[in-house]
N, C-alpha and C positions, 0 to 999 in steps of 0.2 A: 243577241249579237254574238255572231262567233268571236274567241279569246283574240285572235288575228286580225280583228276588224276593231278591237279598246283602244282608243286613243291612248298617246303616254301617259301614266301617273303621274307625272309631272305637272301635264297639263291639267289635267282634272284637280289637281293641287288648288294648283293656282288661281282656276276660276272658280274654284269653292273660297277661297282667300277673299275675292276681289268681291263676291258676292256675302260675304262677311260668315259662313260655314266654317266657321275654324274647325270643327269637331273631325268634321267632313275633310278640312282641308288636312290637318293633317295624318288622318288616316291614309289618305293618298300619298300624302310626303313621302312617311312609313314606306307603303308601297314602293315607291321610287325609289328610294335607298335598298330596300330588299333587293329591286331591279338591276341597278347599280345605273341607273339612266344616266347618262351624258348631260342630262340637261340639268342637274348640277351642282356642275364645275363652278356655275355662275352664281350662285345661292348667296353666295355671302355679301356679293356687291350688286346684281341687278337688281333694280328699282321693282321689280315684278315681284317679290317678296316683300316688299315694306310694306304691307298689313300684316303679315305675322312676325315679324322681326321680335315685337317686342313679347310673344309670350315662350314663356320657357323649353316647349318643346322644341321651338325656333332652334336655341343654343344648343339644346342637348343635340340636332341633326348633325350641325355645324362641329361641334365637338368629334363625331360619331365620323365622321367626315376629314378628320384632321386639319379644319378650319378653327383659327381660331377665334372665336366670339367679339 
């Protein structure tokens, strides 16, 4: 797949999240933070993150982020 045709890291996050891949998921987080993706802004409060909320890398994004935990 050409680099222009990857979905957001964001998304790939997330459905590695839902599908219980944390290793996976946030490798992609990573990703998307390096990106500076838009999609987020939302990190802290949409419900689409609450299967990683609770492990540490979770915070350190948020942190990284000038969100606070």
């Amino acid at each position: 797949m050409k680099k222009g045709n990857m979905p957001p890291a964001s998304l790939l996050a997330r459905l590695n999240g839902e599908l219980g891949n944390r290793d996976e998921a946030f490798k992609w987080l990573e990703k998307a933070y390096q990106n500076n993706e838009s999609d987020l802004t939302f990190l802290k409060v949409s419900p689409l993150w609450d299967k990683l909320r609770d492990d540490p890398r979770f915070a350190d994004i948020l942190r990284r982020l000038n969100f606070t935990p």
